[in-house]
ROLO-286571 format. One record per residue: residue in three letters; x, y, z of N, C-alpha, C, O in turn. Coordinates in steps of 0.1 Angstrom, whole numbers, plus 5000, padded with zeros to 4 digits. Each point is the difference from the previous one (the first is absolute). Example, Ala and Ser with C-alpha at 12.3 -4.5 7.8 and 13.67 -1.06 7.14 Angstrom:
2
ala513249435078499150125000500950125000501050005007/ser498650114986500950115000499250115008500550115001/
//
This chain:
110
unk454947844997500250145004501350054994501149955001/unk498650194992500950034994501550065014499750045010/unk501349954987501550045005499950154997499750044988/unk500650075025500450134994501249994999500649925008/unk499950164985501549994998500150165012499450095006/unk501549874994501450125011500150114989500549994989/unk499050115016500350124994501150105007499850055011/unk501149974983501350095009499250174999499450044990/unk500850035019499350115004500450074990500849974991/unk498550195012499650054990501350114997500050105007/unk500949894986501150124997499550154999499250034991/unk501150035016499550175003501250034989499250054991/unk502149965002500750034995500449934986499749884997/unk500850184997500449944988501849964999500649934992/unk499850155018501649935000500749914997500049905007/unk500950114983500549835003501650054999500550115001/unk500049764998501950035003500650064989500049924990/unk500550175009500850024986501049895000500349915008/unk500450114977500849924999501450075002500849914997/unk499650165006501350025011500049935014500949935005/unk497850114999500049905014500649864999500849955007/unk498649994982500149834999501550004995500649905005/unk500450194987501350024997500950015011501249964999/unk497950125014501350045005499849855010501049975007/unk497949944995500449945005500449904998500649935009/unk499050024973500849894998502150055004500849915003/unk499550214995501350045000500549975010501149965001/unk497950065012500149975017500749814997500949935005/unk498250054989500149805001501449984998500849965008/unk499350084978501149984992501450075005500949934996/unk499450175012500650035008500549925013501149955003/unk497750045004500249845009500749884995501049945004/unk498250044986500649864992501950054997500949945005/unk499350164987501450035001500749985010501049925000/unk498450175011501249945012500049925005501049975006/unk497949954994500249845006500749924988500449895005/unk500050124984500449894989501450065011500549945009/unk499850174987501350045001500649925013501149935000/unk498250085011500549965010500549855003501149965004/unk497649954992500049844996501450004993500949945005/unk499350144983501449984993501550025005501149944999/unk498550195007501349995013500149935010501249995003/unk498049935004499549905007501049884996501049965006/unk498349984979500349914997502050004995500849915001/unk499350234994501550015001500849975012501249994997/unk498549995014500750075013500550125002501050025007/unk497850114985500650145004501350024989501050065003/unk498949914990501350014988499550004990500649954990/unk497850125007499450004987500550064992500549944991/unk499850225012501150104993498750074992498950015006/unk501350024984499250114997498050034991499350094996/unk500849735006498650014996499249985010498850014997/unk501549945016499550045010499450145002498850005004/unk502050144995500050135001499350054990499350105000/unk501249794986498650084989499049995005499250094998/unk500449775012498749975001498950125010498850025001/unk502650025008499750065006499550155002499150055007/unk502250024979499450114996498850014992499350105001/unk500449794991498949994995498649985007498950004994/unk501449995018498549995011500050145003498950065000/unk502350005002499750165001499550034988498849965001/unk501350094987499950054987498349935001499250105000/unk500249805000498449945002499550075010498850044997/unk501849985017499350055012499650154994498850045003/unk502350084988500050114996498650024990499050075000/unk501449864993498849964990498549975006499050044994/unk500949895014498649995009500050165010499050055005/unk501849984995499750155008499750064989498850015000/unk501750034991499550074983499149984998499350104998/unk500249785001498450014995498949965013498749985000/unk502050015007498450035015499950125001499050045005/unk502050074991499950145002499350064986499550114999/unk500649824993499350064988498849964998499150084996/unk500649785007498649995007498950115007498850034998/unk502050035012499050065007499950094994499350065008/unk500750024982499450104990498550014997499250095000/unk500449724994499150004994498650035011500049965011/unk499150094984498750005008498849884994499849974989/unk499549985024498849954999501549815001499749894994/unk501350135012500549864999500249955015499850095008/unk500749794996500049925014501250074998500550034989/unk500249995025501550045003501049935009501250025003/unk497749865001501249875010500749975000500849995009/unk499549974976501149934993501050124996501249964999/unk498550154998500650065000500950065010501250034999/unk497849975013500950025014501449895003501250015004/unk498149904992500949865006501049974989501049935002/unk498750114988501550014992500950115004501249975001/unk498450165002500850095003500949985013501250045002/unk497949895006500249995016501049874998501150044999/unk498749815000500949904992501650094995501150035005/unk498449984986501250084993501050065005501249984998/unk498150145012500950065011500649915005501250004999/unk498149905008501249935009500749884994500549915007/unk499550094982500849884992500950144997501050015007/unk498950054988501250104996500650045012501250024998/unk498550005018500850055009500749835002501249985002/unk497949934997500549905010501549954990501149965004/unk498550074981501649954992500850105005500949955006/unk499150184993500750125004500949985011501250045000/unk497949875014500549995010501049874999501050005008/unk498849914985500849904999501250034992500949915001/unk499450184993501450074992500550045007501249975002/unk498150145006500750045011500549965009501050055005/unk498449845001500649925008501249904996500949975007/unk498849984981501649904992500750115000501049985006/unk498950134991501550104999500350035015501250015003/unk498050005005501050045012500549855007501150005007/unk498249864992500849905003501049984992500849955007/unk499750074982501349994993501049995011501149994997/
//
């Protein structure tokens, strides 16, 4: 007796992800990854990394910015998925407030 195979249902749409979507969220990852290396490194200093810690840090902002740039240039295109686009823009936002807030907070503990 022959096996039917599993057929995945039938796509009403032709949409698929642009490739900004998949940019802005590889930039999401890579952003994360920044500030976690950064921190492990101040970590492993005892808080006396000094300034490549802070590169690492500005540079999760500058990736978070960049994943906002292109999830917003994403949503232009028509007939494409917009998830990933949301979730880069939305990510992004709060990786850029949440560094913002941590600046602001080392400057007023000073």
């Amino acid at each position: 007796m022959a096996r039917r195979r599993r057929r995945r249902g039938y796509q009403f749409t032709e949409t698929i992800n642009s490739k900004n979507n998949l940019v802005s969220m590889l930039m999401i990852l890579l952003s994360i990854t920044s500030f976690l290396i950064g921190v492990f490194h101040a970590y492993k200093k005892g808080g006396h990394a000094g300034g490549s810690s802070g590169l690492m840090g500005l540079g999760a902002i500058g990736l978070a910015g960049l994943a906002i740039y292109f999830g917003i240039k994403s949503l232009k295109y028509k007939e494409r998925r917009y998830g990933l686009s949301w979730m880069g823009i939305v990510l992004g936002a709060l990786i850029v407030l949440f560094m913002c807030g941590l600046v602001i907070w080392a400057l007023l503990t000073m």
